[in-house]
C-alpha positions in Angstrom: 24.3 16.2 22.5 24.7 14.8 26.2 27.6 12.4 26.3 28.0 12.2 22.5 24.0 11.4 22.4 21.5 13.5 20.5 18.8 14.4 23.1 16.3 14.0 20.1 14.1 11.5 20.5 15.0 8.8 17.5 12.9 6.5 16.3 14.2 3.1 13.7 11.7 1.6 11.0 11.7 -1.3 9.3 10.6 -1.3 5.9 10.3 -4.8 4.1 10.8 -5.0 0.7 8.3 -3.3 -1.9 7.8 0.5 -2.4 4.4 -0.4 -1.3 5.8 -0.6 2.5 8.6 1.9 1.6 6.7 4.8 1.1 4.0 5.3 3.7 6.6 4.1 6.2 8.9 7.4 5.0 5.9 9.4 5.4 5.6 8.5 9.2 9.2 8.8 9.7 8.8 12.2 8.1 5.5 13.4 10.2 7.5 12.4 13.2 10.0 14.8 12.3 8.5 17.8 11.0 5.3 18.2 14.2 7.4 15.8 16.5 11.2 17.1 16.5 12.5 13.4 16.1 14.9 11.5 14.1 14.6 8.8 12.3 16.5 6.0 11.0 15.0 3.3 8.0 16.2 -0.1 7.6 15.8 -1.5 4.8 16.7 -4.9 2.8 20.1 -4.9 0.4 17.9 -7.7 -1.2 15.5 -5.1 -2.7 18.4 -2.0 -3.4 16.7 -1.3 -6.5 17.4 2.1 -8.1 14.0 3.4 -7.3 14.4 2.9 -3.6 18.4 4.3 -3.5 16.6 7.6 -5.5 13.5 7.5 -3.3 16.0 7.2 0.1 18.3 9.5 -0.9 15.4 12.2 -1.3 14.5 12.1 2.4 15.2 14.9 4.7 19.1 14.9 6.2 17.3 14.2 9.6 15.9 10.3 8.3 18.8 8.5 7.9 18.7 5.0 5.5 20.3 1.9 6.7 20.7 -0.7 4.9 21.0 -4.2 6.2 23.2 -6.8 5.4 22.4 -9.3 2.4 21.1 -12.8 3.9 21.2 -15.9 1.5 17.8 -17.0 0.7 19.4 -19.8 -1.9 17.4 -22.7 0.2 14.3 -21.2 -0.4 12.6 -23.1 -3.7 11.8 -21.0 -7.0 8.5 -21.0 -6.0 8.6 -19.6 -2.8 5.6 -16.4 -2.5 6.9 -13.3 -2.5 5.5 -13.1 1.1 7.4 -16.0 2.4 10.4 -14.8 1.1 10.4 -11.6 2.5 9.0 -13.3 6.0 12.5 -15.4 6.0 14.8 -12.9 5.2 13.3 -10.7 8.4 13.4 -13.4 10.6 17.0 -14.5 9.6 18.4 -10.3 9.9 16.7 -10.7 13.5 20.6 -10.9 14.7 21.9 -7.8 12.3 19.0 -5.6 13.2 19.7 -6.3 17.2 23.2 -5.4 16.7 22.3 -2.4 14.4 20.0 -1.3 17.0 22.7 -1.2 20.0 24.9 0.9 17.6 21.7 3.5 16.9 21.8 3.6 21.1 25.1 4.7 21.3 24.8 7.6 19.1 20.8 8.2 19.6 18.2 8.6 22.1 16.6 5.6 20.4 12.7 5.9 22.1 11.1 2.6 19.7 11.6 0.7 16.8 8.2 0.3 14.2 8.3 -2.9 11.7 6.0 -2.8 9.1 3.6 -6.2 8.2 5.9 -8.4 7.2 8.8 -7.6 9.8 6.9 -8.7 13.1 9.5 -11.4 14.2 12.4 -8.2 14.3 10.2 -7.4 17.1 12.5 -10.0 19.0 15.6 -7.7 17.6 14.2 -4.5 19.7 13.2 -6.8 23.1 16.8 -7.7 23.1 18.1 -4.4 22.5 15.6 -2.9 25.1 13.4 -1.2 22.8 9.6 -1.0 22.7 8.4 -2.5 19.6 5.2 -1.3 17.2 3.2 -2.5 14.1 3.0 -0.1 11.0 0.7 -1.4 9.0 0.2 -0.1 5.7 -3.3 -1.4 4.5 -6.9 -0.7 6.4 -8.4 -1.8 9.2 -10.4 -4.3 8.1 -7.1 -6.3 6.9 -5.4 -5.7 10.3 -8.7 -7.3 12.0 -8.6 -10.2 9.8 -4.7 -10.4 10.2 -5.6 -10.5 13.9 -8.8 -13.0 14.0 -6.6 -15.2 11.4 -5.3 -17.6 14.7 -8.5 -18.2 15.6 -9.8 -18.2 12.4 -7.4 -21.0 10.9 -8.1 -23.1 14.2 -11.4 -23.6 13.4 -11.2 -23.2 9.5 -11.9 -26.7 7.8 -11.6 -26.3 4.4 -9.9 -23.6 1.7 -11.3 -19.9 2.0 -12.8 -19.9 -1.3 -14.7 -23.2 -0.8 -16.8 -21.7 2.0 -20.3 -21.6 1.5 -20.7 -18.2 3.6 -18.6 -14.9 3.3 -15.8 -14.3 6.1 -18.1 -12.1 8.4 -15.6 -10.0 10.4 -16.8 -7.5 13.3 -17.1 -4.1 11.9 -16.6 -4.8 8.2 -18.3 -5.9 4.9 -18.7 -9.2 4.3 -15.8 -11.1 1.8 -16.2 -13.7 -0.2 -13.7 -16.8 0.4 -12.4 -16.1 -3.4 -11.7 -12.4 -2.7 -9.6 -13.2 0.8 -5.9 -12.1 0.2 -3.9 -14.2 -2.2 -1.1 -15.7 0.4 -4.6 -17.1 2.3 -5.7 -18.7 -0.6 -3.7 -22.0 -0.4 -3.3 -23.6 3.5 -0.9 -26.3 2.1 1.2 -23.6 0.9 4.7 -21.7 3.4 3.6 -18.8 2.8 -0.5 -19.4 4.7 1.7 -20.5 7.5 3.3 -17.5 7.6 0.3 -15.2 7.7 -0.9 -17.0 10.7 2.4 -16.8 12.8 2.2 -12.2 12.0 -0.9 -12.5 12.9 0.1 -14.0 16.7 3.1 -11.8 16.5 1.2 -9.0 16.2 -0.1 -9.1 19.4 3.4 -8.6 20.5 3.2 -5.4 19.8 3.1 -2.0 22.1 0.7 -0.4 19.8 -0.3 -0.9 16.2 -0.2 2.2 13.5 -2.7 1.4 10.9 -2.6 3.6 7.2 -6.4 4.3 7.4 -9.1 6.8 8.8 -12.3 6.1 10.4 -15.1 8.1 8.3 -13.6 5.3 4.7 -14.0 2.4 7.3 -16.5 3.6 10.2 -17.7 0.9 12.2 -14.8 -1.3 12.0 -12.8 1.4 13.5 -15.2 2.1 15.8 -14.5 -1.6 17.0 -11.1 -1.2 16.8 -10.5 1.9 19.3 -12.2 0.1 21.9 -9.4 -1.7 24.0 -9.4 -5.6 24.3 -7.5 -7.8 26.3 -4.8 -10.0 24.3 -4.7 -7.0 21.9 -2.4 -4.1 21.6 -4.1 -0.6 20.9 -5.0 0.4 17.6 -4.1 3.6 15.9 -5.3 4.6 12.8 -2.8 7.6 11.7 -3.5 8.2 7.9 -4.0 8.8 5.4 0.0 8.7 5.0 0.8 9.1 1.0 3.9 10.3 -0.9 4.2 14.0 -0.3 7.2 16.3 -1.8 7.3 14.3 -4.7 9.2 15.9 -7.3 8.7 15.4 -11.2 12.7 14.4 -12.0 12.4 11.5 -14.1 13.7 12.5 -18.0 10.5 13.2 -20.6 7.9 12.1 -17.8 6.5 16.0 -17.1 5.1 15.3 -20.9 2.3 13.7 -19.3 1.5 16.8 -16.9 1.7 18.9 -20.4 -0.6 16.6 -22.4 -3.3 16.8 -18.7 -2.7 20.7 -18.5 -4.9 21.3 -22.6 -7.6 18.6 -21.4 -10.8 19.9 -20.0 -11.8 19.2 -16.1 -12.6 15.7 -14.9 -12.3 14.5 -18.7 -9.1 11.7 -18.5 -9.2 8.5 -17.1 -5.7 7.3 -15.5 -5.2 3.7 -15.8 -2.4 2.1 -13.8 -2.0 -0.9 -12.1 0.5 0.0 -9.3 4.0 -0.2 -8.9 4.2 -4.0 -8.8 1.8 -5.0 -10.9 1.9 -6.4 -14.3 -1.3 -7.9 -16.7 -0.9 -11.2 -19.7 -0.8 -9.9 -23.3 -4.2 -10.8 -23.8 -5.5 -9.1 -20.9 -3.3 -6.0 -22.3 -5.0 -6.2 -25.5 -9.0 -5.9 -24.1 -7.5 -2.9 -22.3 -6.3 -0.8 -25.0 -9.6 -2.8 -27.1 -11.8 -0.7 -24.2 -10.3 2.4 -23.8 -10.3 3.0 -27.5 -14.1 1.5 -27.5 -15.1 3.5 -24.1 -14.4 6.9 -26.3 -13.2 8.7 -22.8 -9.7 10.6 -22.5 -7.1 8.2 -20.9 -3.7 8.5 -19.3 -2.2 4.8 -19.6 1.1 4.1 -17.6 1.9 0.9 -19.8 3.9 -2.2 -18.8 5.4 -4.9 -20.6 3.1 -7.9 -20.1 3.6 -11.5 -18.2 2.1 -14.4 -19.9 3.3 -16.6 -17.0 0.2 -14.8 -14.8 2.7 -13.5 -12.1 0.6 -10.1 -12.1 3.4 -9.0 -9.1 6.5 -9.6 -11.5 7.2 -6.2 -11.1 7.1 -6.1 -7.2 10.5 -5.2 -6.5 11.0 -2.8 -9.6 8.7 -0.9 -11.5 10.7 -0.7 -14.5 9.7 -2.4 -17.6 12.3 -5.2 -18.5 11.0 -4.7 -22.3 9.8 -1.7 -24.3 6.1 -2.1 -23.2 4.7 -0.3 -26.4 6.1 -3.0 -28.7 3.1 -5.1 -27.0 0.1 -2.8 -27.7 -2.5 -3.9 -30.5 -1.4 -3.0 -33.9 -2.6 0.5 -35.2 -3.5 1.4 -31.6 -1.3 3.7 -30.6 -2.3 6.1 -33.8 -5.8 5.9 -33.6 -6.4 6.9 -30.1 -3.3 9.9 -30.5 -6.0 12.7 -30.1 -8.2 11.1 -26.7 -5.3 9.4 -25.3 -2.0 9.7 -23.6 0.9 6.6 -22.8 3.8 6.5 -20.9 6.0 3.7 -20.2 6.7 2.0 -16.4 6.3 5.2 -14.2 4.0 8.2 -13.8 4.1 11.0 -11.1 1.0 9.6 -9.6 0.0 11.9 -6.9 0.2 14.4 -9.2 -1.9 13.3 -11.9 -4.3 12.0 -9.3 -4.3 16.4 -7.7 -4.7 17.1 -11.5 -8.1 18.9 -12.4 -8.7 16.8 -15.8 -8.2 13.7 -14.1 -12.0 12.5 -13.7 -11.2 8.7 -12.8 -9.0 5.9 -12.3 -8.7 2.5 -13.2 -7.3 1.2 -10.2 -5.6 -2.2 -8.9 -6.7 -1.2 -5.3 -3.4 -0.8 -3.8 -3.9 0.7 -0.6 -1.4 3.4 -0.8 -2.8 4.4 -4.4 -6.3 3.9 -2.7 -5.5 6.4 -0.2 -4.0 8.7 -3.0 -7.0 8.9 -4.8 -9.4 9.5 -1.7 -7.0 13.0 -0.5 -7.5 13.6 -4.4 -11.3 12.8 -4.5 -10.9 10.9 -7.3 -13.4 8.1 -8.2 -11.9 4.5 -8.8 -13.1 1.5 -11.2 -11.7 -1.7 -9.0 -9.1 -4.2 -11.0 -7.5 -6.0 -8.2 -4.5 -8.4 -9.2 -2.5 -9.9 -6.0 -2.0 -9.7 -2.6 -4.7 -8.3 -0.2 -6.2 -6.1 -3.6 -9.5 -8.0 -4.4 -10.5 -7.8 -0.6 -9.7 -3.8 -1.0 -12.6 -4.2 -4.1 -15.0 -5.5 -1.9 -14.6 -3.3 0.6 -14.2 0.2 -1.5 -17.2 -0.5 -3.4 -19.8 -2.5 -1.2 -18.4 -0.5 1.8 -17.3 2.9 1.0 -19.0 3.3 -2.3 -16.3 4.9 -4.0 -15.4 2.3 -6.4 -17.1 0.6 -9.4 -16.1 -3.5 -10.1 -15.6 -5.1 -13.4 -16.9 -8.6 -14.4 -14.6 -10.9 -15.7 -15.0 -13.7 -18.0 -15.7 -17.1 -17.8 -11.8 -17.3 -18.4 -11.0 -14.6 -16.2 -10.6 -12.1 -18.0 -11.8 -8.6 -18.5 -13.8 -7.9 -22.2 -13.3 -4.8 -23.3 -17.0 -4.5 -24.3 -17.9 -4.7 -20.1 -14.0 -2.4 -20.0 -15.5 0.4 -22.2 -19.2 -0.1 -20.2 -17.6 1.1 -17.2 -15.1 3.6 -18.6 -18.6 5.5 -20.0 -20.9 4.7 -16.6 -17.6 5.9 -14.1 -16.4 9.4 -16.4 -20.5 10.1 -17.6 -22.9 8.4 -15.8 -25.1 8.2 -12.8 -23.1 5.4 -11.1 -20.6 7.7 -12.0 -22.2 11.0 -10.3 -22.6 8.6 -7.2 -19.5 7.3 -6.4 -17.6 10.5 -6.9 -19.8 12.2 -4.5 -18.9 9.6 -1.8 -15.3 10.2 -2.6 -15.7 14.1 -2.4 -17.0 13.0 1.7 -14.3 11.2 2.4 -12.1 13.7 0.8 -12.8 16.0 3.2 -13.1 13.9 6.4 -9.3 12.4 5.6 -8.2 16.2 5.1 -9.6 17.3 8.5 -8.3 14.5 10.4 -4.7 14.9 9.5 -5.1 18.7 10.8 -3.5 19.5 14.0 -6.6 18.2 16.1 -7.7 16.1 13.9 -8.4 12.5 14.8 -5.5 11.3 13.0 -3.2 13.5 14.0 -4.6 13.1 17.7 -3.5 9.4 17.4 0.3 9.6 16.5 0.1 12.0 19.3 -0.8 9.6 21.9 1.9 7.1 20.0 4.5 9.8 20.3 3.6 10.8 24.2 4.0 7.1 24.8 7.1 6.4 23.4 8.8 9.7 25.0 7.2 8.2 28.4 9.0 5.2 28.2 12.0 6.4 27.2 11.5 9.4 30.2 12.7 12.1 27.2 9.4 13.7 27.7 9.5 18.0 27.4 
């Protein structure tokens, strides 16, 4: 300590609300730590206190500290306001509260940079008038951050809604998406929250450098674009994969799930979850169950009570179930599948079922942090995207990586279980199967050497970290 400030070089993240931005964000905060010797600070919303974050927090290292902003009044934003907007206006009104936060951290830290994750990029005016150096942590892939980034330009010329364009969005680097499958706050331009989108994507550019949860070999050639620098656009970094590490199996009855995997032979059980946040209708529940028990295949189902209102994120900031999500299951369902599958209710220790050897697949809702997951895993995927930037994920994992199978919906949009069981059977015994698992295995590998000490990863945050210590001339 000089002058009652630790010499340590301190770093303050901003995590806006969802465990989706929570997690990967603590996983940074807690590489920087362990090969970097910093401290760290997270800020997070008292909006989203939930008792899953508090636990989460609390489980950090002593040298990540949480901080928990104050609550701002979002009463004048209308019922209907996205998710996205909502969590836009409350980071753009805590602008004053995080500047003030941050000249306190200064006092008592040798504060080097502050990182806000996507939705937090106006708080970059919070660390510009504290004196800090700002960065993006974004945690989806690449070929979202280059869309995020082309989305100015894209709007200015863009003359009718996404999914009425004749031609998919063609971005450098990536596969091409269909206008339907852009991310759900793009899919309206009348609508707050598409206004929004636009103005990260220009504040982006604010940035020192951008952090990106991804890896080059899952997205090659958009990364290749990507390292190259360009004028107008800050440096990007692609540091992961980042997922949930020193997770420990503390929630009452839920190691029953790790028993029940431990008697099942190798590569046998499917796991079907649909994130942390997400949530399918009754009738969309039903098919489910209607295809796993139809598909024959071992399953591991992490069941949620349903949402007939649609509002597949209902669960965003809490992954509890509200209601006893069994009382919703087909009658007779739950006895005759007893012997092939396994159901537990709201939460599962997901990283370890995913390392699990009888876990041979996963139905998937192409969440980028579970994505990730099940790559370090090498665990094959069947796409079911619900919200957010998840159907553009499908297109990408399967048409680009090749490590994910899709499922054909409906005329009224919803998944048979006749085309549920099909792919159960082609993904756990089949040759589409055979294929995509051997891609995984690949990129299995390549994320696995990257994040060594040397690796290209690793080599990244580096660079990140020598910068940041430059700047702040607490360089050793």
């Amino acid at each position: 300590m000089e002058n009652g400030t630790d010499a340590r070089p301190h770093i303050v993240l901003l995590a806006t609300p969802g465990m989706g931005h929570l997690i990967p964000l603590a996983e940074l905060a807690k590489l920087l730590v362990s090969k970097h010797g910093f401290t760290a600070t997270i800020m997070t919303f008292a909006s989203t206190a939930s008792k899953t974050q508090q636990a989460f927090l609390s489980s950090l290292p002593s040298s990540i500290s949480p901080l928990s902003l104050p609550l701002v009044s979002l009463s004048d934003l209308p019922p209907s306001a996205a998710i996205e907007t909502r969590m836009s206006v409350e980071a753009f009104r805590l602008i004053p509260a995080i500047t003030s936060a941050l000249e306190q951290l200064k006092t008592r830290h040798t504060v080097v940079g502050f990182v806000a994750d996507l939705f937090g990029a106006d708080t970059f005016d919070a660390a510009r008038d504290a004196g800090l150096p700002s960065c993006l942590f974004f945690p989806s892939n690449l070929m979202m951050i280059s869309l995020m980034l082309q989305l100015p330009e894209i709007d200015a010329n863009l003359t009718c809604e996404f999914k009425e364009l004749a031609e998919p969005v063609q971005l450098p680097g990536c596969v091409p998406i269909p206008g339907t499958e852009i991310l759900t706050p793009l899919q309206d331009r009348s609508n707050e929250c598409y206004r929004w989108m636009v103005h990260h994507g220009q504040k982006y550019c604010e940035a020192q450098a951008i952090l990106v949860n991804s890896f080059d070999e899952i997205e090659p050639e958009v990364a290749k674009i990507l390292r190259q620098p360009e004028p107008g656009r800050p440096p990007v970094y692609p540091i992961g994969p980042l997922i949930q590490t020193g997770l420990t199996v503390d929630k009452a009855g839920r190691e029953e799930c790790l028993d029940w995997l431990d008697k099942q032979p190798a590569n046998s059980v499917l796991y079907v979850s649909f994130g942390s946040g997400g949530t399918l209708t009754k009738e969309q529940m039903d098919e489910v169950a209607y295809g796993l028990e139809l598909s024959g295949q071992r399953f591991l189902w992490v069941v949620r009570s349903p949402s007939d209102a649609g509002d597949f994120n209902s669960n965003y900031y809490d992954a509890e179930s509200k209601k006893d999500p069994f009382a919703f299951l087909p009658e007779g369902f739950r006895e005759r599948t007893k012997d092939i599958g396994m159901l537990v209710t709201s939460w599962a220790p997901q990283t370890k079922v995913l390392a699990h050897e009888a876990t041979g697949g996963y139905i998937c809702h192409c969440g980028w942090n579970s994505t990730l997951e099940t790559v370090v895993y090498g665990v094959p995927i069947i796409a079911w995207p619900l919200f957010a930037e998840q159907k553009q994920n499908a297109v990408m994992l399967s048409e680009g990586a090749g490590i994910a199978l899709r499922l054909e919906k409906r005329e009224d949009g919803v998944v048979g279980k006749e085309e549920i069981a099909r792919k159960v059977r082609a993904l756990m015994e089949g040759e589409d199967g055979k294929r995509v698992r051997s891609k995984v295995a690949g990129l299995k590998e390549a994320a696995a050497e990257g994040m060594k000490e040397g690796g290209a990863a690793s080599q990244a945050l580096a660079e990140v970290v020598a910068m940041w210590k430059k700047g702040s001339g607490c360089e050793n």
